[in-house]
N, C-alpha and C positions, 0 to 999 in steps of 0.2 A: 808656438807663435812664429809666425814668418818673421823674416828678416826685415829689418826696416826702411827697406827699398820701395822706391816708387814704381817699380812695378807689382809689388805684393800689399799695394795701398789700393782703398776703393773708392778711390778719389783719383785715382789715375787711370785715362784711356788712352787704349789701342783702337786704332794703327797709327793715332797722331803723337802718340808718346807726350800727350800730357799732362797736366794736373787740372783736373777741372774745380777744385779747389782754391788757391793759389796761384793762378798760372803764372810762371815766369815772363819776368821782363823780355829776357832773352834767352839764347840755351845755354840750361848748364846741365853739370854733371848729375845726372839720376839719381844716386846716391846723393847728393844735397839733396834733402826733402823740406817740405816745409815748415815741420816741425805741427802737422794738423795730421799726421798719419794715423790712418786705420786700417786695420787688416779687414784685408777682402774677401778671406776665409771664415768670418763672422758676420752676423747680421746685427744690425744697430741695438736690438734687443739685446742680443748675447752678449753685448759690450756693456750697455747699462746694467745687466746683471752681476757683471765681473767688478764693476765699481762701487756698486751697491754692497756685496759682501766685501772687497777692502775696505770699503768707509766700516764697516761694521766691524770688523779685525781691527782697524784701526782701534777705535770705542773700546772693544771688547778688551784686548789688551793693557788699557789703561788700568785695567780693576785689579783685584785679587780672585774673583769670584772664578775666573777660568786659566786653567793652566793654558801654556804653551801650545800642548800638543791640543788642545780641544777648541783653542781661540777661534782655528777657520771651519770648525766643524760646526759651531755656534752663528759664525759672521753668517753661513749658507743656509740655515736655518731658519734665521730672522731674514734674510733676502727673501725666503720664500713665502714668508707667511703672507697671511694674508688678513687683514683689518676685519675684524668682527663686528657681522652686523647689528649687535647688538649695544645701545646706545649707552 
């Protein structure tokens, strides 16, 4: 994961250095962000799917049914699946 600088957010343009986001009032430090950061190294999908398995780790964890070690091996599984078309 990059740093969570405003230049490693993809919500931040160059050459004007700035947040098209959020834009500041006035300028400040880069390093202030807006706290809406996302990495520019991911696409919007990659990010919903990284959320989708911690909400589901989250879930998972609350049971007994899955140990520690298999909680995110389960979270990624049920991200994947896919609804059955049968009624």
């Amino acid at each position: 994961m990059a740093e969570r600088l405003c230049e490693g957010c993809r919500f931040f343009k160059e050459p004007m250095g700035m947040c098209w986001r959020y834009p500041a009032m006035e300028n400040t430090d880069r390093s202030a962000y807006c706290g809406e950061w996302r990495d520019k190294d991911i696409t919007p999908e990659q990010e919903q799917r990284q959320e989708l398995v911690r909400r589901f780790a989250v879930a998972l964890a609350g049971t007994d049914n899955y140990g520690p070690d298999k909680v995110w091996e389960w979270a990624a599984k049920l991200a994947d699946a896919e609804p059955s078309s049968n009624p």
